[in-house]
N, C-alpha and C positions, 0 to 999 in steps of 0.2 A: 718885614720890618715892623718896628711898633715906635708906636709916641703918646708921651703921656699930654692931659691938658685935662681944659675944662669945655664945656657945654657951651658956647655962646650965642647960637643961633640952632632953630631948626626949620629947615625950609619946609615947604608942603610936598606930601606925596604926590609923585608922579604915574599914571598908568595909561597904559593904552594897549592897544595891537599893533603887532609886527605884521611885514608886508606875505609872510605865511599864515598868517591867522592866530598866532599863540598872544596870547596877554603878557604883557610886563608888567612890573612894579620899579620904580628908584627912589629911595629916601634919600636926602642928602642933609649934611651936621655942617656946621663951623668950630672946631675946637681953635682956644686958644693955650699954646704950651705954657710954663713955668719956666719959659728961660728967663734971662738975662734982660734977652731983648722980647721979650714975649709976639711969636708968629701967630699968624690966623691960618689955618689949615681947612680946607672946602673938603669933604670926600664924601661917597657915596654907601651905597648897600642898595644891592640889585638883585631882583628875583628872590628866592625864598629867604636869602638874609637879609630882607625887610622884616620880615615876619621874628624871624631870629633876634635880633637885637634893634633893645629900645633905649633910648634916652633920652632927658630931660634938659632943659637949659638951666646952669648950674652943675649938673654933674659932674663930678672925677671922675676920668676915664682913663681906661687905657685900650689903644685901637690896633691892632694887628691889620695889618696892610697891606696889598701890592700897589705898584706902580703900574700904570701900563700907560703906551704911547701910539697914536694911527694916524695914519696919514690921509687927510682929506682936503681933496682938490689943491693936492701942491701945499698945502699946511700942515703943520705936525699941531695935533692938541693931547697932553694929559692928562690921564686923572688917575684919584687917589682911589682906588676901591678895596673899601675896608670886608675884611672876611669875620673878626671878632670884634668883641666889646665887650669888656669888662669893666664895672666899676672899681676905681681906685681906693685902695686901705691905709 
C-alpha cells in the first residue's frame, strides 16, 4: 500500500535486545495526508530500514507500507510498518 503526506513528528529511536540476544532498532514518523479531512498516520521502520530511510519534519513523502496485526493476551494491536520512503515531487 502507499500514502502520501507530510513529516509532522519524529519520535526517538528505539533499541535494545531480544530475549535471544540479537539487537533491534524501531524508528517511528507521524505523517499527516493531503486529504480533505487531513489523517495522522503513526508507522514504523524496523531493523535495517532504520538505517535505509530517513526523514525530516516537513518532508513530502510518500510511504509504501504493510499492515500487520497479533494478538496479545486476548487483544488484537496494529501497525503500520513502512518498507520505503520516498520524498515527494
Amino acid at each position: 500500500m502507499e500514502i502520501k503526506g507530510k513529516i509532522i513528528h519524529v519520535l526517538p529511536l528505539q533499541e535494545g535486545v531480544s530475549k535471544a540476544g540479537n539487537p533491534w532498532k524501531k524508528q517511528e514518523y507521524v505523517l499527516e495526508t493531503f486529504d480533505q479531512y487531513p489523517k495522522k498516520v503513526c508507522f514504523e521502520f524496523f531493523g535495517d530500514k532504520v538505517d535505509q530511510n530517513h526523514a525530516q519534519i516537513g518532508d513530502e513523502v510518500v510511504l509504501s507500507f504493510d499492515l500487520e496485526s497479533r494478538e496479545y493476551n486476548g487483544r488484537w494491536f496494529t501497525s503500520v510498518r513502512g518498507w520505503k520512503l520516498e520524498k515527494a515531487s
